[in-house]
Structures are given as C-alpha cells and as structure tokens.
N, C-alpha and C positions, 0 to 999 in steps of 0.2 A: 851150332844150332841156329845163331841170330842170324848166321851167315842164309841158311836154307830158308827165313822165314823171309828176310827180303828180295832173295830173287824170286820168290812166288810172289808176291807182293809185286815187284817189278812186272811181271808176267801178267798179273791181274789188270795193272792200270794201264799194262798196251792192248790189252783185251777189249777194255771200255773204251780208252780211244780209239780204237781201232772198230767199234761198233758205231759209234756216234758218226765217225767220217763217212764209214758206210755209209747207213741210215739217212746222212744230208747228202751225199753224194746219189743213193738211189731215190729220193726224195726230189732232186733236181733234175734229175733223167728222167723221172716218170710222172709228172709234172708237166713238163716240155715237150718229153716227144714221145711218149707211148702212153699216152693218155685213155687208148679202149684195151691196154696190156692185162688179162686179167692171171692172177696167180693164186690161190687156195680161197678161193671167195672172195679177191678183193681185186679191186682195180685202181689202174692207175699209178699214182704217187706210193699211195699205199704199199699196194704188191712190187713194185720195186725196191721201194724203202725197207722191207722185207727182205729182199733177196743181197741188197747193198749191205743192212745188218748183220747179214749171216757169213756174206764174204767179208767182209771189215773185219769179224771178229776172228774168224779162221783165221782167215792172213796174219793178219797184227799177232794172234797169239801163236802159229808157226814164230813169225820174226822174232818175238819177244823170245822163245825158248830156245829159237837158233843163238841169239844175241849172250842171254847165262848159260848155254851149256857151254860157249869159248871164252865166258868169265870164268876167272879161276882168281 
C-alpha cells in the first residue's frame, strides 16, 4: 500500500514541476516574442504562460507515470 502512495506522490511532484517549467518557460516566450498573442482573454506573457502550464503539466505527468509504471 506504502508502495502505491509514493508513486502517486512521485507523479504528483513531476506534475508541479512540470507545471512551474511550463508556466516560466511560456512566460519567457510570450514576454519576448508574441507579445499581441492573445489566448482566452489574455494576452501576451500571460496566455502563453497558460498554454506552457498546461503543457508542462501533461508532459511531466505522462513521463512521471511512464517512469512508475516500469518501476517495479
């Protein structure tokens, strides 16, 4: 049972990391160079930092459950 709470727990904190890198990463790109980009009401930094968030966190947590489902 300890075993299934820490790969969800694993899963979790590559989720957040994986949100955070987004978020600076879409943050730095829309910032710089798609500065009139608009996306759901917002523009800018913003609406990328947006769309970097949602892909940081997808990816990271694919990898993370690709990563514990070949822990064994």
């Amino acid at each position: 049972m300890m075993k299934k709470v820490v790969k969800v727990l694993i899963v979790l904190i590559l989720m957040f990391v994986g949100f955070v890198v987004g978020l600076i990463t879409g943050i730095q790109i829309g910032g710089n160079y798609f500065t009139s980009f608009e996306f759901l009401g917002t523009r800018g930094y913003e609406a990328t930092g947006l769309i970097g968030s949602w892909v940081g966190l997808v990816l990271f947590g694919l990898i993370g459950f690709r990563l514990i489902k070949f822990w064994r």
